[in-house]
N, C-alpha and C positions, 0 to 999 in steps of 0.2 A: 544436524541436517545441513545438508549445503543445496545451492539453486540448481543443481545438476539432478537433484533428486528428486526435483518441482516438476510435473510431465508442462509439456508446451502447450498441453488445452489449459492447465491449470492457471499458466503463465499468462495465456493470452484471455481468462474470464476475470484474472485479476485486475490485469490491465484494462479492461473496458470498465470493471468498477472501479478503479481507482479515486477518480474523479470524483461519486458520490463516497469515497469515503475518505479524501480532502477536505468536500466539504462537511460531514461529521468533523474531521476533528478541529475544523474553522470556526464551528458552532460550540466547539466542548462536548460533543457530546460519542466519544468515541466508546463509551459503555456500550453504546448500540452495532458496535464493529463487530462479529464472532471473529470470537478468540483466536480459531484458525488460519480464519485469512491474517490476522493479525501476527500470528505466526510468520504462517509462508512471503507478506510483506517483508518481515523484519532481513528472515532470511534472505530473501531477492536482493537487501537495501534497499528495499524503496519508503521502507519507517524504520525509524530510530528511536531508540528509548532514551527522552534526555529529561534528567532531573526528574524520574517520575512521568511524564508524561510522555506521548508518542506525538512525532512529527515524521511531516518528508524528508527524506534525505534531498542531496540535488539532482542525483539519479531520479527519484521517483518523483520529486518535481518538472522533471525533463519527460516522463515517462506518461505524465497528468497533461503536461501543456501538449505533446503528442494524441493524446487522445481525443482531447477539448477540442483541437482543430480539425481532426480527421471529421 
């Protein structure tokens, strides 16, 4: 799957949750993320799978601090 194949509502409901789901994985507790968005994130870049666990990339950190301030 690549981000092209993400429709633009999908892009832009992920992008407004993003932010709580920053902070899920701030707290450790990304169990609570569905799998899917989890997906379609990776896919976008905006998380990355390092060592086992998921974080933001700097894309999806750029993409969080755009949201926080809107």
């Amino acid at each position: 799957m690549n981000s092209v194949s993400i429709s633009k509502s999908r892009q832009d409901a992920l992008r407004v949750e993003l932010p709580h789901i920053a902070d899920l994985l701030h707290r450790r507790r990304a169990s609570e993320i569905a799998e899917a968005d989890i997906e379609d994130l990776v896919t976008l870049s905006w998380l990355e799978w390092l060592g086992g666990s998921l974080q933001l990339t700097t894309t999806g950190d750029n993409v969080c601090r755009q949201q926080r301030s809107s």
